[in-house]
ZAMARPA-219609 format. One line per field, with one value per atom (N, C-alpha, C): residue number from 1; atom name; z, x, y. Coordinates in pm, whole numbers, plus 50000, padded with zeros to 5 digits. Atoms other than C-alpha are relative to their C-alpha. Last residue first. Example, Ala and Ser with C-alpha at 12.3 -4.5 7.8 and 13.67 -1.06 7.14 Angstrom:
BEGIN
i: 2  2  2  1  1  1
at: N  CA  C  N  CA  C
up: 49994  50714  50073  50000  50780  50000
east: 49918  51367  49923  50089  51230  50090
north: 49881  49894  50109  49881  49550  50120
***
This chain:
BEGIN
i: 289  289  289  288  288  288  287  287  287  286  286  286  285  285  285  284  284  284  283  283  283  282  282  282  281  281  281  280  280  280  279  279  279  278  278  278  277  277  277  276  276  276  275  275  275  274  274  274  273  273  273  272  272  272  271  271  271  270  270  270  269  269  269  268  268  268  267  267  267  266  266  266  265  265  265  264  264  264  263  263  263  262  262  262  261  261  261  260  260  260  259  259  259  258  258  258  257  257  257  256  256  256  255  255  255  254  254  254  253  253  253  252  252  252  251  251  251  250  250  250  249  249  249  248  248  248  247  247  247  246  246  246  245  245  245  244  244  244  243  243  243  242  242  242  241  241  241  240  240  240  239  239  239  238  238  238  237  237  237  236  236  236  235  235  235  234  234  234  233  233  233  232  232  232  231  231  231  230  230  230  229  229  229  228  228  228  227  227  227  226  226  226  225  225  225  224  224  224  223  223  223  222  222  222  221  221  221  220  220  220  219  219  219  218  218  218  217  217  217  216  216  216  215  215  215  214  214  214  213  213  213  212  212  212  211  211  211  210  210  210  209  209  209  208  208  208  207  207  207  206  206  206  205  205  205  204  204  204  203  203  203  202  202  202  201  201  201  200  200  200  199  199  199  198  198  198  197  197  197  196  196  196  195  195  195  194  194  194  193  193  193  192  192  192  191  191  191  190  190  190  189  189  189  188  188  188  187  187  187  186  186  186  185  185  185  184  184  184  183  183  183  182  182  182  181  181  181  180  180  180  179  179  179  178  178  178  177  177  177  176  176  176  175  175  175  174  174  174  173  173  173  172  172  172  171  171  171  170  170  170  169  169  169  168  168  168  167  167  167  166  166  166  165  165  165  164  164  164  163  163  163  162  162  162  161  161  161  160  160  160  159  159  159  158  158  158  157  157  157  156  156  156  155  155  155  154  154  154  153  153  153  152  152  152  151  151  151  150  150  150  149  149  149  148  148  148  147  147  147  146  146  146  145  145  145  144  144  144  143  143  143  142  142  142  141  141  141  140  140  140  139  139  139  138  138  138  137  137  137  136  136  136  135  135  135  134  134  134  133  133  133  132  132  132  131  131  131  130  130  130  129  129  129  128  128  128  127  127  127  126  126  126  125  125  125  124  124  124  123  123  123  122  122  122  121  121  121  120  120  120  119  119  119  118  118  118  117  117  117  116  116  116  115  115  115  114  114  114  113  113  113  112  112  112  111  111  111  110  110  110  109  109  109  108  108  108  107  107  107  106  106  106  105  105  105  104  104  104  103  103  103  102  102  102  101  101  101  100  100  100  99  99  99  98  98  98  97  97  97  96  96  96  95  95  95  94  94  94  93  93  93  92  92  92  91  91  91  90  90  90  89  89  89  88  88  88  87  87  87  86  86  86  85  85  85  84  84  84  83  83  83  82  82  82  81  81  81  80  80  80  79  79  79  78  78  78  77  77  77  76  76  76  75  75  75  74  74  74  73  73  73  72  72  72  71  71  71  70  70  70  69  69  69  68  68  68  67  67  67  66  66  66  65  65  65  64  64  64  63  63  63  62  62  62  61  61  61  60  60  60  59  59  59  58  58  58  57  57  57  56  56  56  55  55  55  54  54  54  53  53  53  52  52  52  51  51  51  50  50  50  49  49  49  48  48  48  47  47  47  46  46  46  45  45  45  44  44  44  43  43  43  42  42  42  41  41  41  40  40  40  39  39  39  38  38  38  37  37  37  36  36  36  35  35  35  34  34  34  33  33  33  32  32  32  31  31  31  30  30  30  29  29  29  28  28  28  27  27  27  26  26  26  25  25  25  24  24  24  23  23  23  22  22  22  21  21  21  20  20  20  19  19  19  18  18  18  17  17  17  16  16  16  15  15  15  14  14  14  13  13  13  12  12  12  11  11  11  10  10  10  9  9  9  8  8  8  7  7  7  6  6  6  5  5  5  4  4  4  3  3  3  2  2  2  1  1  1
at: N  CA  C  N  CA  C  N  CA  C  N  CA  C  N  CA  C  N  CA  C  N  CA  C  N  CA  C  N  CA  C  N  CA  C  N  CA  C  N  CA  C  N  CA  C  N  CA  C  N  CA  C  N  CA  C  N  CA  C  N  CA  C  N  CA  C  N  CA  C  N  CA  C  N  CA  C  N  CA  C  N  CA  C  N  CA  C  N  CA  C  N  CA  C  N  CA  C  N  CA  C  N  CA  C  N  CA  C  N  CA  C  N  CA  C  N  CA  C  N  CA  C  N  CA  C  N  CA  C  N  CA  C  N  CA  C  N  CA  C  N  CA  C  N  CA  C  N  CA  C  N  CA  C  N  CA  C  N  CA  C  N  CA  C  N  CA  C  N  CA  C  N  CA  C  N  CA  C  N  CA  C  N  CA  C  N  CA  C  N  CA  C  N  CA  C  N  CA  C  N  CA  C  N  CA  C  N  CA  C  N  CA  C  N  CA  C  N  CA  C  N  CA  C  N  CA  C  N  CA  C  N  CA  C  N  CA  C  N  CA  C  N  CA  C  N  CA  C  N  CA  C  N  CA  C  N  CA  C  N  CA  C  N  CA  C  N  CA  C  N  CA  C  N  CA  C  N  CA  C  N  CA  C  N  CA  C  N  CA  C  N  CA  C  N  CA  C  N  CA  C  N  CA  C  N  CA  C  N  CA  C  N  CA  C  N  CA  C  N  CA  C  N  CA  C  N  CA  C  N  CA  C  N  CA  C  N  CA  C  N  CA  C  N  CA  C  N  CA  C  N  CA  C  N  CA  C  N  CA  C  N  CA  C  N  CA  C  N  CA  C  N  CA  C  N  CA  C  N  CA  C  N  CA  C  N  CA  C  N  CA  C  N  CA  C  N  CA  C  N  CA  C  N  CA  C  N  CA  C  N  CA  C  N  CA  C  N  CA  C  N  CA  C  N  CA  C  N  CA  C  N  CA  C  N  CA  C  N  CA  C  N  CA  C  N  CA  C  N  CA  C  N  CA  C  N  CA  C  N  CA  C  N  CA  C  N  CA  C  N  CA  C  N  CA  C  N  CA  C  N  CA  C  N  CA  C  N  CA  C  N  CA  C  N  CA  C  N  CA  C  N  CA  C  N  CA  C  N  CA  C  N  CA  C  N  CA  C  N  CA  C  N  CA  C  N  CA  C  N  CA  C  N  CA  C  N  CA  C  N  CA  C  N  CA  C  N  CA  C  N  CA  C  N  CA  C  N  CA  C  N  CA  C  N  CA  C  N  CA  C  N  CA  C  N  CA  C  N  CA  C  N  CA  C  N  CA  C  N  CA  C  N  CA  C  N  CA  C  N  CA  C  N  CA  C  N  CA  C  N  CA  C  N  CA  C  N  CA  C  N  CA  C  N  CA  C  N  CA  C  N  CA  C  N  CA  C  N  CA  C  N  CA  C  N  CA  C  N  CA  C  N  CA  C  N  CA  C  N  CA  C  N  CA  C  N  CA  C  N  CA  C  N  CA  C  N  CA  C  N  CA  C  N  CA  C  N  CA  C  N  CA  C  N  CA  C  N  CA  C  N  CA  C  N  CA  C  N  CA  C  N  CA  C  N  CA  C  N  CA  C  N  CA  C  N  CA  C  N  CA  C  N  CA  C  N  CA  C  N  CA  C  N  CA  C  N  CA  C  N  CA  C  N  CA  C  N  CA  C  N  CA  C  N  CA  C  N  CA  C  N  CA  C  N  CA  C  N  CA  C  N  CA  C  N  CA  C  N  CA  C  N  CA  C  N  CA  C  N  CA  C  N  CA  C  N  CA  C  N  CA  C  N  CA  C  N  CA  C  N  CA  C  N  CA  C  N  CA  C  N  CA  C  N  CA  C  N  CA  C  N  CA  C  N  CA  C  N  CA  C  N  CA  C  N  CA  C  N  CA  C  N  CA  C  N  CA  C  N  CA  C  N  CA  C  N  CA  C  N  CA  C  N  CA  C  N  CA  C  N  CA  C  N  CA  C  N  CA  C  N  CA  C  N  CA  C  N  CA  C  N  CA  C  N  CA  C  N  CA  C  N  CA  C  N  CA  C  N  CA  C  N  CA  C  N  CA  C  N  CA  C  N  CA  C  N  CA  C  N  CA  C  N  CA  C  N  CA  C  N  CA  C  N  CA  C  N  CA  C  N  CA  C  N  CA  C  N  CA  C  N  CA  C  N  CA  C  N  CA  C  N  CA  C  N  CA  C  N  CA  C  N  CA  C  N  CA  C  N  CA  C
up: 49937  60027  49931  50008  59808  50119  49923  59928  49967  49853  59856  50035  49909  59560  50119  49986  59405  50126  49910  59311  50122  50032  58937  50119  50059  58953  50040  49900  59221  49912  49904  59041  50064  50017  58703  50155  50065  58840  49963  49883  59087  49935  49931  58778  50101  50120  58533  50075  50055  58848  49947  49870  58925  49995  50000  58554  50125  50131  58520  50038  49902  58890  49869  50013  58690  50063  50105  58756  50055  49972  58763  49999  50067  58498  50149  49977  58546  50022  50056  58417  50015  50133  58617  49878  50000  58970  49877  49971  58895  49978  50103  58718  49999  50104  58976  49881  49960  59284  49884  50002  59117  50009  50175  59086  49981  49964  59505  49816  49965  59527  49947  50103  59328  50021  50184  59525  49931  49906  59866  49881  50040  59703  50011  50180  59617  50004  50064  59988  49890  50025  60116  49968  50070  59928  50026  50073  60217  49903  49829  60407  49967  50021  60052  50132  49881  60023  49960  49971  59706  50116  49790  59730  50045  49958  59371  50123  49931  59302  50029  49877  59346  50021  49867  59190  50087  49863  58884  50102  49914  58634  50124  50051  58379  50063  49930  58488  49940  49894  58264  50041  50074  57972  50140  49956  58069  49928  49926  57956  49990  49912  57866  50045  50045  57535  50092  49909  57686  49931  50110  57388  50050  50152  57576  49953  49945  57897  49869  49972  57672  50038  50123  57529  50021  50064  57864  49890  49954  57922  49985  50058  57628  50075  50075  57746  49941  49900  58113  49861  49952  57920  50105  50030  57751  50039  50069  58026  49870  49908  58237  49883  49934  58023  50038  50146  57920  49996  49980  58348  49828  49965  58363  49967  50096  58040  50102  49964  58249  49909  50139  58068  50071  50107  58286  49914  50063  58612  49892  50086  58827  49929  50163  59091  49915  50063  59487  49824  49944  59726  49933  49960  59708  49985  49885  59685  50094  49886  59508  50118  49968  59225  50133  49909  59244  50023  49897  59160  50078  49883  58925  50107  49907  58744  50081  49966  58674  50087  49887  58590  50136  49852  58345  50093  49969  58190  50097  49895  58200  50013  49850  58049  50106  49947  57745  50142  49984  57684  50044  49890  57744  50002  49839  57488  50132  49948  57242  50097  49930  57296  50016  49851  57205  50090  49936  56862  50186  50015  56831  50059  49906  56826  49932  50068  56520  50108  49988  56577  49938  49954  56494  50022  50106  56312  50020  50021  56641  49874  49909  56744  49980  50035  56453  50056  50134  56505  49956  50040  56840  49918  49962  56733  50055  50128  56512  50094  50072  56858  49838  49883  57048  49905  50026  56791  50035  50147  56779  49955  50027  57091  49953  49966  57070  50058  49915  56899  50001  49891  56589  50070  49871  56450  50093  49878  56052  50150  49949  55749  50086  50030  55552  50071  50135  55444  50032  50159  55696  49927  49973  55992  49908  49998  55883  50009  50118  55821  49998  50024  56190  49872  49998  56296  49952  50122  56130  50021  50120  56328  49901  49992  56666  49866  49988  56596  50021  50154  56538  49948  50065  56845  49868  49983  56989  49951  50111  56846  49993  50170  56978  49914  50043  57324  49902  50151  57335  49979  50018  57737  49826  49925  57850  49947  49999  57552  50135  50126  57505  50000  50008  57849  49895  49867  57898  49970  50011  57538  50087  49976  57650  49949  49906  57698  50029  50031  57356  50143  49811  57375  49962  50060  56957  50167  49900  57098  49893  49881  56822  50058  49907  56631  50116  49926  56308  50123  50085  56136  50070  49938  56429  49909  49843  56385  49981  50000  55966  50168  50129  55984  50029  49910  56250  49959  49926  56016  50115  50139  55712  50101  50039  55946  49986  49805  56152  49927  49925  55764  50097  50081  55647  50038  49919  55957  49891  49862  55880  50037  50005  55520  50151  50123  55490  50023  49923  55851  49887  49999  55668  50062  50118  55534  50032  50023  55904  49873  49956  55926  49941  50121  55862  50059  50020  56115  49880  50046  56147  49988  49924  56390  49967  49876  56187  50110  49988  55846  50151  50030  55934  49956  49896  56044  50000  49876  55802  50103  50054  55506  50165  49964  55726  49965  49864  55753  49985  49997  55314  50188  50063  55278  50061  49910  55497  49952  49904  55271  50114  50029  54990  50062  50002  55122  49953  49838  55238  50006  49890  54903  50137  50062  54725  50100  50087  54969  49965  49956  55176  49885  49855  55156  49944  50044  54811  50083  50087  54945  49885  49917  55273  49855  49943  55077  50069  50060  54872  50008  50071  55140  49932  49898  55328  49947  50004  55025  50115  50110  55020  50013  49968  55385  49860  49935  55374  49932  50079  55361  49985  49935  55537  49865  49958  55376  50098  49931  55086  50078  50017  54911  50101  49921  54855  49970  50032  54667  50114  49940  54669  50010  49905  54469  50112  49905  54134  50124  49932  53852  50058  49995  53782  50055  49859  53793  50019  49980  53502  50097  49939  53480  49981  49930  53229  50054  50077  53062  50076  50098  53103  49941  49948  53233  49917  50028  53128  50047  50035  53266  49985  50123  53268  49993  50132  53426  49895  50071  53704  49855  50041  53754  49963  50114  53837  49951  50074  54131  49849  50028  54267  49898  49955  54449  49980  50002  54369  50011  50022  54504  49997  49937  54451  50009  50068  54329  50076  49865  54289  49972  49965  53969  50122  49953  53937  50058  50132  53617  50099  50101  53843  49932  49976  53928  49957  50068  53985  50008  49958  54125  49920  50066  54087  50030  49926  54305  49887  49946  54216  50005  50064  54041  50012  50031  54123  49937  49845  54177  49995  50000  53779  50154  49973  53794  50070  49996  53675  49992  49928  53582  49973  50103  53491  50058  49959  53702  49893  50116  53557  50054  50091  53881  49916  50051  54156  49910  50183  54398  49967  50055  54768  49845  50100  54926  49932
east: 49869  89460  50124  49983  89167  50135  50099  89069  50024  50080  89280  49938  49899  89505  49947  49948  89197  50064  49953  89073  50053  49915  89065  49989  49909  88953  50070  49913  88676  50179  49934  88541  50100  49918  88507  50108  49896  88334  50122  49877  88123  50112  49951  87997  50116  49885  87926  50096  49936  87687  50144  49943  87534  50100  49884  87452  50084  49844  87360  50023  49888  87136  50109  50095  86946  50124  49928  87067  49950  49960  86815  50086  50006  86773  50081  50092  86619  50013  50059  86937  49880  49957  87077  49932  49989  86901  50020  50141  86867  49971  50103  87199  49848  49984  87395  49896  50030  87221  50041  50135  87294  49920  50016  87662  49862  49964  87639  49990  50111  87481  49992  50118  87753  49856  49961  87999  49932  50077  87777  50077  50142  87847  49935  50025  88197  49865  49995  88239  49998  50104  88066  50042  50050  88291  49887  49905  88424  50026  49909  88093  50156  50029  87913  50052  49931  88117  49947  49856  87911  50094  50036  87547  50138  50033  87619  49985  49845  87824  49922  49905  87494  50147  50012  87269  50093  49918  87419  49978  49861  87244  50000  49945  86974  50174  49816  86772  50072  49980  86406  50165  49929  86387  50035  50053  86130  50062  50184  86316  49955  50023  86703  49828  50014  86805  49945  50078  86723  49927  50064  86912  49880  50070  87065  49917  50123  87091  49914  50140  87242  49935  50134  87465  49929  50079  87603  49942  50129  87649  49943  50114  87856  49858  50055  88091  49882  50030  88111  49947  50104  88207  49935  50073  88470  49891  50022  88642  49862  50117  88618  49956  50104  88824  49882  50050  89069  49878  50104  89062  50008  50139  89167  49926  50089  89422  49822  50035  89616  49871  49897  89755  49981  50058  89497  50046  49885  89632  49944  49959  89324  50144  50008  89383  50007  49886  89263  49967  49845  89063  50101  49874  88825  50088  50053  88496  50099  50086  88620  49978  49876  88803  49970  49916  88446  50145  50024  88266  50048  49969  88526  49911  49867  88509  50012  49951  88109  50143  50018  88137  49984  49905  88365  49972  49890  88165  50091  50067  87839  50108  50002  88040  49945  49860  88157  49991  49966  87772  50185  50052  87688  50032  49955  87886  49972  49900  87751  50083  49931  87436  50132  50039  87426  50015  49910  87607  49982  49956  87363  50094  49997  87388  50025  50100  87384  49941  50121  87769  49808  49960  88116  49851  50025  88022  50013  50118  88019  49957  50063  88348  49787  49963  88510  49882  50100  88344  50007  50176  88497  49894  50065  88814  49884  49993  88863  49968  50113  88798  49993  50106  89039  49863  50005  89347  49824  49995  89253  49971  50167  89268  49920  50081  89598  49866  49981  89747  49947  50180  89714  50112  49958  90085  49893  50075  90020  50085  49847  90226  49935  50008  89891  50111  50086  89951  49996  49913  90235  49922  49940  89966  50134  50053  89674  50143  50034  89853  49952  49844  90003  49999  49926  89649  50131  50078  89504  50103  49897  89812  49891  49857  89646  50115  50054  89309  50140  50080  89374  50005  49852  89563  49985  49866  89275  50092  50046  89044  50084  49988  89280  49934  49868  89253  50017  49980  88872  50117  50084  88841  49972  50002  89107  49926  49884  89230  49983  50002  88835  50122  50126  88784  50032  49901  89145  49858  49868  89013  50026  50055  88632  50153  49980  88712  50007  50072  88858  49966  50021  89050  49853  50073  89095  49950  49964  89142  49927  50082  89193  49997  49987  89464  49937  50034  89329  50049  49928  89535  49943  49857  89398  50060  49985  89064  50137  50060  89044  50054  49887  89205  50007  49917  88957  50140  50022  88692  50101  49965  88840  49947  49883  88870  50039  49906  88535  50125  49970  88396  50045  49876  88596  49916  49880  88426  50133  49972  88117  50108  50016  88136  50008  49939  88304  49968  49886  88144  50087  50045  87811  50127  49932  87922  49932  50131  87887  49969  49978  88271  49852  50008  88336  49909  50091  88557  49907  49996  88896  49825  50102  89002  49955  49962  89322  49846  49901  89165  50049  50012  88904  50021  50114  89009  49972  49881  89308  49982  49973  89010  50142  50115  88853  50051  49988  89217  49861  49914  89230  50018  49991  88932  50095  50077  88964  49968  49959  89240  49941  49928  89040  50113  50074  88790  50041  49983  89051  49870  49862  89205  49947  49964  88858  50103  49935  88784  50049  49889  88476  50108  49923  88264  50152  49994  88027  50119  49902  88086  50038  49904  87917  50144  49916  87648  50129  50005  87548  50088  49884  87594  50010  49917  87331  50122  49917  87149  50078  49961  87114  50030  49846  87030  50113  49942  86671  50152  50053  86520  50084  50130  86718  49995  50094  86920  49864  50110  87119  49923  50128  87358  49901  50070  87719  49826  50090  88007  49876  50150  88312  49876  49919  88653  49895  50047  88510  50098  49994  88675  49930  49876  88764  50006  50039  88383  50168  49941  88345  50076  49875  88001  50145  50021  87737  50161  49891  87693  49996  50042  87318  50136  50139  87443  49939  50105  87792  49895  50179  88113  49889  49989  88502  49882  49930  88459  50003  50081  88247  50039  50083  88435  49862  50043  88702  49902  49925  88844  49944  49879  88573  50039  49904  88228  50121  49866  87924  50105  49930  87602  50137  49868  87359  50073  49886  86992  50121  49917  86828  50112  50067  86619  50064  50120  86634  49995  50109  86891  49839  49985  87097  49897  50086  87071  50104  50034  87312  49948  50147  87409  49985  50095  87781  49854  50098  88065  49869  49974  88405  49893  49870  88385  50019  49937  88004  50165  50032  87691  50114  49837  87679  49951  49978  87307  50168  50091  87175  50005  50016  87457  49876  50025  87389  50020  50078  87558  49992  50066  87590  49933  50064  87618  49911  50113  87870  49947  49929  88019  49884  50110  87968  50028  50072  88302  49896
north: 50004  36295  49922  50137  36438  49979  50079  36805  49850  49916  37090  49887  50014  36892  50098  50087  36810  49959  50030  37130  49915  49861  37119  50027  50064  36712  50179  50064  36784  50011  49902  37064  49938  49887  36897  50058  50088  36600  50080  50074  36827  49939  49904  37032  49926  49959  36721  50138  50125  36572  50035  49989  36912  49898  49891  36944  50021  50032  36616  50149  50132  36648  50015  50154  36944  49962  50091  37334  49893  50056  37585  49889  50146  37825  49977  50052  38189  49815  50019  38338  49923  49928  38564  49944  49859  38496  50096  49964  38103  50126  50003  38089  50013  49927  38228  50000  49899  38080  50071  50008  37731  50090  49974  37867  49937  49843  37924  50007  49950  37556  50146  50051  37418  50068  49873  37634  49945  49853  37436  50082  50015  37042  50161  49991  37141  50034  49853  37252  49983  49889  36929  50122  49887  36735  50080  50004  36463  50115  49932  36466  50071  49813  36438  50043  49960  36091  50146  50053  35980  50070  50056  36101  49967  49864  36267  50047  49945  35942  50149  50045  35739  50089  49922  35971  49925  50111  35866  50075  49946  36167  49858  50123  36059  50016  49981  36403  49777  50074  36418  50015  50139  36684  49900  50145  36940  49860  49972  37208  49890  50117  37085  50039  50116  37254  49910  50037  37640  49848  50069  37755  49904  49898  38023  49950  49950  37752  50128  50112  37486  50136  50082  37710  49979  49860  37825  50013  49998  37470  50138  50047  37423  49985  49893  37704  49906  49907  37525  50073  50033  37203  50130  50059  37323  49977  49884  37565  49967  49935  37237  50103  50092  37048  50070  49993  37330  49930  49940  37333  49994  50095  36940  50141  50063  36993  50001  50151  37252  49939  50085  37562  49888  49992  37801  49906  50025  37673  50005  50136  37776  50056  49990  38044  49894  50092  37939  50106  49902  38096  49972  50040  37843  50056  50090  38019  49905  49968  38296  49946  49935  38061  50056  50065  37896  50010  50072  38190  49865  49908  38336  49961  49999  38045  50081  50114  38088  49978  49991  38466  49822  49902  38389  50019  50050  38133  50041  50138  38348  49901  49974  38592  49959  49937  38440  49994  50107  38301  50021  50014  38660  49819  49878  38810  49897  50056  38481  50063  50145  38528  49966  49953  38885  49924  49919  38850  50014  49896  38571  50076  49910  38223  50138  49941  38014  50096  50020  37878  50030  50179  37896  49964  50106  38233  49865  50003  38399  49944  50103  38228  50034  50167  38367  49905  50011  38737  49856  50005  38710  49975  50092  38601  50011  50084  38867  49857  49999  39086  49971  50031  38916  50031  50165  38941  49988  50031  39335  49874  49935  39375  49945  50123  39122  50091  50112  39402  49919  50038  39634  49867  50008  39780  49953  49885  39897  49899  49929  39777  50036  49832  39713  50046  49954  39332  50189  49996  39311  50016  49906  39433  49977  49867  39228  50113  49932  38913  50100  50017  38933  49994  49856  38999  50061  49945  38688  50201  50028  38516  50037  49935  38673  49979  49872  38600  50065  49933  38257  50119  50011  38254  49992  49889  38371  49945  49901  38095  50129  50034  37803  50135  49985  37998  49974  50088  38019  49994  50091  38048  49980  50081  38253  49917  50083  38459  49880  50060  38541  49893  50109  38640  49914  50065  38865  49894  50060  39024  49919  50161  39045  49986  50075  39473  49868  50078  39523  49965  50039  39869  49867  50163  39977  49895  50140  40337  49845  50037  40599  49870  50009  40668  50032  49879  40768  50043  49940  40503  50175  49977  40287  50091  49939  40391  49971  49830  40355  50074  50002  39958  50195  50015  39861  50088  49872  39996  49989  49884  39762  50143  50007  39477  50140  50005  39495  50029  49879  39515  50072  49932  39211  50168  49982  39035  50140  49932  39117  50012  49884  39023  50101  49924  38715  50149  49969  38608  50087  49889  38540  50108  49961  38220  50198  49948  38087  50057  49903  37880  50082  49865  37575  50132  49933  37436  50038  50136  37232  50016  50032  37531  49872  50070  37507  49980  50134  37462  50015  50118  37700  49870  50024  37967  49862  50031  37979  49935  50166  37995  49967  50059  38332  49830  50030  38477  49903  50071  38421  49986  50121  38529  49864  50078  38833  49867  50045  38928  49941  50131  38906  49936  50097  39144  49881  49995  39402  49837  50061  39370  49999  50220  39435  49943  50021  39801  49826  50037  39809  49951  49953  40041  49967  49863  39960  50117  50043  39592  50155  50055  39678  49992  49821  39888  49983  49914  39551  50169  50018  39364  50055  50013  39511  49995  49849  39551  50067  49999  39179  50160  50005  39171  50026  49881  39307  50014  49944  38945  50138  49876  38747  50127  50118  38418  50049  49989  38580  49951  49986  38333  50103  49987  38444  49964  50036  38308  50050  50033  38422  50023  50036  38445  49943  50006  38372  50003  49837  38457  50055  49958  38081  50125  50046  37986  50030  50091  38172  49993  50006  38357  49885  50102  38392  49976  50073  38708  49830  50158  38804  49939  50070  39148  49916  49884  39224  49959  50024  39135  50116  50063  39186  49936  49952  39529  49879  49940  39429  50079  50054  39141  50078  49919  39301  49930  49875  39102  50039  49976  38870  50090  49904  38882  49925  50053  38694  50097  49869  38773  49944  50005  38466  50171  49875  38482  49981  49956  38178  50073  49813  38220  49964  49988  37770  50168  49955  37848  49946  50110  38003  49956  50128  38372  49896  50132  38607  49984  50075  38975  49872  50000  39090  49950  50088  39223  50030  50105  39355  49922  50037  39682  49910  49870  39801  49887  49932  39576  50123  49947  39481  50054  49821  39314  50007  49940  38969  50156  49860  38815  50050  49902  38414  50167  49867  38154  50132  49898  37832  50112  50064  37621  50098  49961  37762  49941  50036  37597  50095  50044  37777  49984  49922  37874  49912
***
């Protein structure tokens, strides 16, 4: 949460949530329990009956929140608090400060469907629990406060998509990027699963390994960090017994074909390099003796 420094009310927003300056006119939106009852405009806040702190950082967005906090009931916003602080001691994270509100609306409409009993069906669930596990399990003990706080029954859907919103505050990626940074992973393993006929051992350190480094290259290409950046890749182990790994060297080729076709991006010697290293170690026992 953002300290605060002598915040003055500007404007009562409704029961919970107020407008501020400080004394440089930066406006804040503060949000805790009654605080539109135990303030007036030009009172000056105490930092005690604060739960959180918001600064505005797009134009627009202020009455975003505004209508979000006009929605969404206090308890559902001080229970997201308390999953968002959870987040981030075990992740070890801090967390986008924009997540407070998105995520406590995902909550508070998640909350509405299932009581309605409609589908909560997350298709990136089986994606998510594969390749952010620490965040799913996040997502699964936010859900486990969710369903004693309101007595309800949500699943690992549910888990999946709280860890979505997690993992999109982990970064500065968009909602859109990060889908597709998911699924550019997935589609990845499944090309060399495919290629070798084989299932990884999800609870092995070499593919957590891989899984890592596969989601930071899908970064890279979103963020398209390598354009004209020279290669600084050991061509000697790339030349290294290619008689030995020519089927790494040809699924490297076949995920080269992926990213060209899907995303315009070839891969550099380091990425061919960091690929083979991976591949060799997670199919191993097919090809070392």
């Amino acid at each position: 949460m953002l300290k605060s420094s002598r915040m003055k009310i500007k404007q009562i927003l409704n029961n919970n949530a107020v407008l501020t300056t400080d004394a440089n006119r930066k406006e804040a939106i503060v949000i805790g329990k009654g605080l539109g009852f135990k303030y007036h405009t030009n009172d000056i806040l105490n930092e005690t009956d604060v739960t959180r702190i918001y600064v505005p950082m797009k134009n627009g967005y202020r009455e975003k929140i505004i209508e979000l906090l006009e929605e969404i009931p206090f308890e559902c916003i001080t229970l997201t608090e308390k999953i968002i602080n959870h987040a981030e001691k075990t992740l070890n994270v801090e967390l986008n400060q924009n997540l407070i509100f998105n995520l406590a609306d995902h909550i508070n409409f998640s909350l509405r469907r299932f009581k309605e009993g409609m589908d909560l069906s997350n298709i990136f669930t089986e994606d998510i629990k594969r390749f952010y596990t620490d965040v799913y399990n996040v997502g699964v003990h936010s859900v486990e406060m969710i369903n004693s706080f309101y007595q309800v029954n949500m699943d690992g859907d549910e888990a999946a998509s709280i860890a979505f919103h997690i993992i999109d505050a982990m970064s500065n990626h968009t909602t859109e990027d990060t889908l597709n940074i998911i699924q550019g992973v997935n589609n990845i393993v499944d090309i060399i699963e495919r290629y070798f006929d084989i299932t990884f051992d999800e609870n092995s350190l070499d593919y957590s390994r891989f899984i890592i480094h596969l989601q930071f290259f899908m970064k890279k290409i979103y963020m398209e960090e390598n354009k004209d950046k020279p290669d600084n890749s050991s061509f000697t182990f790339l030349q290294f017994n290619k008689q030995k790994y020519a089927d790494i060297d040809d699924c490297i080729n076949k995920i080269n074909d992926y990213t060209s076709k899907q995303h315009s991006y070839h891969l550099s010697d380091d990425d061919r390099l960091y690929l083979k290293i991976h591949i060799i170690r997670l199919v191993k026992h097919s090809f070392l003796p």
